[in-house]
N, C-alpha and C positions, 0 to 999 in steps of 0.2 A: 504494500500500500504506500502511497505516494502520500508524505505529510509536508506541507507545505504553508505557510506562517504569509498573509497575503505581503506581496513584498513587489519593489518594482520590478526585480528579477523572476516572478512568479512566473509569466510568460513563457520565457527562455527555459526555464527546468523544466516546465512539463512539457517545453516542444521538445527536449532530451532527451524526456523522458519514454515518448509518442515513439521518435524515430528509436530507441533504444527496442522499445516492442514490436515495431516493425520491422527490425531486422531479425527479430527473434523469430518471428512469425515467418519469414523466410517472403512475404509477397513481392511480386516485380514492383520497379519504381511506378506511381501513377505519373499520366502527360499532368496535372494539375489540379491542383487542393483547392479545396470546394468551402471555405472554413462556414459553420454558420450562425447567428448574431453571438453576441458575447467573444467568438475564439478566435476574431481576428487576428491578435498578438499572438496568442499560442501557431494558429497556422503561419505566420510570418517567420518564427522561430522555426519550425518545420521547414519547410518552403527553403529557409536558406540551410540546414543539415542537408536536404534532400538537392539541392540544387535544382527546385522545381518554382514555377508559377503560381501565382495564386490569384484566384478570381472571387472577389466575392459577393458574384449573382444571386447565391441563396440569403444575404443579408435582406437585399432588397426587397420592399412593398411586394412587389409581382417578380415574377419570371420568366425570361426568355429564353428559348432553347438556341438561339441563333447565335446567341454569344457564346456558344460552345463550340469545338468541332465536333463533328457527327461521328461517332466510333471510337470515342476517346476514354481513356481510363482514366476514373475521377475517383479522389480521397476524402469524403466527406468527414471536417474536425465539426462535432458536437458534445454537448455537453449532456442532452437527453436523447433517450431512443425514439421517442415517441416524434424528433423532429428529425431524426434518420430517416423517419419511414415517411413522412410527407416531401423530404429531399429529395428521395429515393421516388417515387412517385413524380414528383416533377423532371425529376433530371430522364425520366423515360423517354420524353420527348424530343430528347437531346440525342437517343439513341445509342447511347454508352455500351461500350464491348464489357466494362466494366463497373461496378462504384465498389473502394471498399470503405469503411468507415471506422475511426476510431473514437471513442465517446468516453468521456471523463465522468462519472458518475459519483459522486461522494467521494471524490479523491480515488476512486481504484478506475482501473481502464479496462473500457471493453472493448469486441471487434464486432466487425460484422464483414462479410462477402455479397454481392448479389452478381447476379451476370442476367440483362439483357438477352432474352431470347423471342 
């Protein structure tokens, strides 16, 4: 479990922390992190470990699929699952080969996989 004392470097250690389980978990790199409200800073801290982009369409009011590329493997950072699965739901339209997601839940970290079919 991840204890962390809210700090300005908060950000930075749990994106350490993200990319330290994503390398555990062995997945290919995603084309670009998807961070959503609140995990801005954490995905930006990711984003630069990963040497990946980061977009953050799912912050916004609505949703475009057209600011994606079509086929693309997306990393959704959340904090609840419950807004994985409306990400995940949106970003369909977007046509993703993949989404995977990592989500911070009371300080411990979950995953998720989905593949577009």
């Amino acid at each position: 479990m991840l204890l962390l004392r809210r700090t300005e470097h908060a950000p930075e250690a749990i994106g350490a922390y993200f990319w330290l389980q994503w390398d555990r978990l062995g997945w290919p790199l995603p084309d670009r992190l998807l961070p959503l409200r609140g995990m801005s800073r954490v995905a930006l801290a990711i984003g630069d470990l990963m040497e990946r982009p980061i977009s953050p369409v799912l912050t916004f009011p609505w949703f475009d699929a057209e600011m994606l590329e079509k086929g693309g493997t997306f990393l959704v950072i959340a904090r609840t699952k419950m807004g994985v699965e409306k990400a995940v739901r949106n970003l369909g339209e977007a046509f993703p080969k993949r989404v995977y997601a990592l989500i911070l839940i009371h300080g411990k970290l979950d995953f998720a996989t989905f593949e577009h079919r």
